[in-house]
N, C-alpha and C positions, 0 to 999 in steps of 0.2 A: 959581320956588321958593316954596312953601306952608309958611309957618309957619317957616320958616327952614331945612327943612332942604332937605339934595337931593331932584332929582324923584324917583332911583330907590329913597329909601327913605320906608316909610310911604303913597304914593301908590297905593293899588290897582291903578290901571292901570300902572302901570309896575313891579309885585311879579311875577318872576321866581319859577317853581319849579320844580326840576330833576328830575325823574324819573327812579330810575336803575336801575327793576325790571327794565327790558326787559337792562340790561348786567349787571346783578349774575345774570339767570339763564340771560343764556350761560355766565359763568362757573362758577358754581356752580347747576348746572341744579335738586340736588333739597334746597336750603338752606330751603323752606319745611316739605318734608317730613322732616327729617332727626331722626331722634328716638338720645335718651341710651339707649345702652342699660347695662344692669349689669353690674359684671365676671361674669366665671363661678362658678362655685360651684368651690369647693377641689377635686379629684379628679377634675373631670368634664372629656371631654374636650375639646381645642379642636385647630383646624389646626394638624397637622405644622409644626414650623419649618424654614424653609429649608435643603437639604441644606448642607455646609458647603463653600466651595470648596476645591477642592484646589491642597494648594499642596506647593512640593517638598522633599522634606529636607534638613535644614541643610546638610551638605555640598556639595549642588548649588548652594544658592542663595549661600554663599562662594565658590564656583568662577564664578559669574556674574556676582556682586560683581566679582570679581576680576577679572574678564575683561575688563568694562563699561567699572572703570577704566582698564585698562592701554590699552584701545583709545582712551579718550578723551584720555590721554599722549601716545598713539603720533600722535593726528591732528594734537593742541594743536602737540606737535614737527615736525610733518611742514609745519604751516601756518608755524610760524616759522620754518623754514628758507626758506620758499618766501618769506616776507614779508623775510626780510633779505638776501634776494636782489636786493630792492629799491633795496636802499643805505641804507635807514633804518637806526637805531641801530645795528645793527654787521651786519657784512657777513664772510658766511661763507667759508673757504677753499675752496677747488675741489675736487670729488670728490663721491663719491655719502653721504646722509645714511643709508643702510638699516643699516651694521653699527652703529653708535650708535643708531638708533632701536630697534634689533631687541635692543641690549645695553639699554636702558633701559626697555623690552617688557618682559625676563626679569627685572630687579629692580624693577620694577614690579609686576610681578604676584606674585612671592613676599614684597613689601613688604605687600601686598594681603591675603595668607593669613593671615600674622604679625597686622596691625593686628585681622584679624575672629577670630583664635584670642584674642587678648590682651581684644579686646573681645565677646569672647561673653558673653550673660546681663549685659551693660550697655548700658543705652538710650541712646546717647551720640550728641549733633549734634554733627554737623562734625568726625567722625574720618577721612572720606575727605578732608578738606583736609591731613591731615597726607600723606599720601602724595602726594596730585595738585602742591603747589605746590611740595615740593624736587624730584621727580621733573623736573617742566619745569624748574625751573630747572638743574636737571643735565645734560636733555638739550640746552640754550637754549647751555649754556656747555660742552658738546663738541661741539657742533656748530660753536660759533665760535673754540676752541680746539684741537679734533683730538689729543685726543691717542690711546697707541696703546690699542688695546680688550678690551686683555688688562689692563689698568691699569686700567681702569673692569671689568669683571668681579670680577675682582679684591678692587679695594676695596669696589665692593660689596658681593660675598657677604662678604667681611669683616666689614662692616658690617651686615649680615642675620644674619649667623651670631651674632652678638654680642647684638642684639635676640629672635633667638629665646632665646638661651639666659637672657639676662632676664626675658622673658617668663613659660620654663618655669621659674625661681627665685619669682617675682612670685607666679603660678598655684601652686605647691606648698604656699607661705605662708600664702599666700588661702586654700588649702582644709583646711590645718593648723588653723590659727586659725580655721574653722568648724568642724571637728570638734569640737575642745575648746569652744568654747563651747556648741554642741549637748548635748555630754555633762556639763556642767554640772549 
């Protein structure tokens, strides 16, 4: 040690320098020659922009929405049947799960329509939870209670039919109270 301090620093022979042109221009091959250029001048022209992707009309992509969820119910359900088959938490009565899964498919899916009609022209996260976690839990608990499947149709378009026409009361209000403010 020279002068106190460490060998590697200060000591010529032991000064380290790292050279790192040869990696900075695989990287960036033309960084030496890279020049500013100016924007363009107002009016004049530049590359086309990218054509725009095509994408499907609202009603298709509700319908797929809709779809996506009721499949993801219908599996969620299908896998807990299979899983409390097991004997964990509760353990389902005998018989096949398809007319419950397939009754819980169909107000699934018009839960689906309802929630994307009510929420159309609002950017809203986590409106698909509202449907996905009573749905399993409906299908979770007729599946381990059975009851008859005319009682689950039933109540639920009950329950659907109630929701839309809320919905349509909610939406008429909504677009009341935007006219009259517009015409202000």
């Amino acid at each position: 040690m020279k002068g106190g301090r460490p060998p590697d620093q200060g000591d010529p022979a032991n000064v380290h320098t790292y050279d790192n042109r040869g990696a900075r221009d695989a990287v960036f091959p033309d960084m030496e020659n890279r020049t500013t250029d100016p924007l363009p001048e107002p009016g004049t022209e530049t590359e086309a922009a990218p054509a725009p992707r095509w994408t499907p009309p609202e009603p298709l992509l509700a319908l797929g929405r809709a779809t996506g969820i009721t499949a993801l119910v219908t599996a969620l359900g299908y896998a807990a049947y299979r899983w409390a088959a097991t004997g964990l938490p509760m353990e389902p009565l005998p018989g096949s799960p398809w007319p419950y899964l397939t009754a819980w498919a169909v107000l699934t899916f018009v839960a689906c329509l309802i929630l994307n009609w009510a929420t159309s022209g609002i950017d809203y996260d986590g409106r698909w939870q509202l449907i996905v976690f009573p749905a399993f839990a409906g299908v979770r608990l007729c599946l381990r209670l059975r009851p008859d499947t005319a009682l689950v149709y039933a109540y639920g378009l009950g329950f659907l039919a109630v929701a839309a026409v809320a919905v349509a009361v909610w939406r008429w209000r909504w677009r009341r109270r935007l006219s009259a403010t517009s015409s202000k």
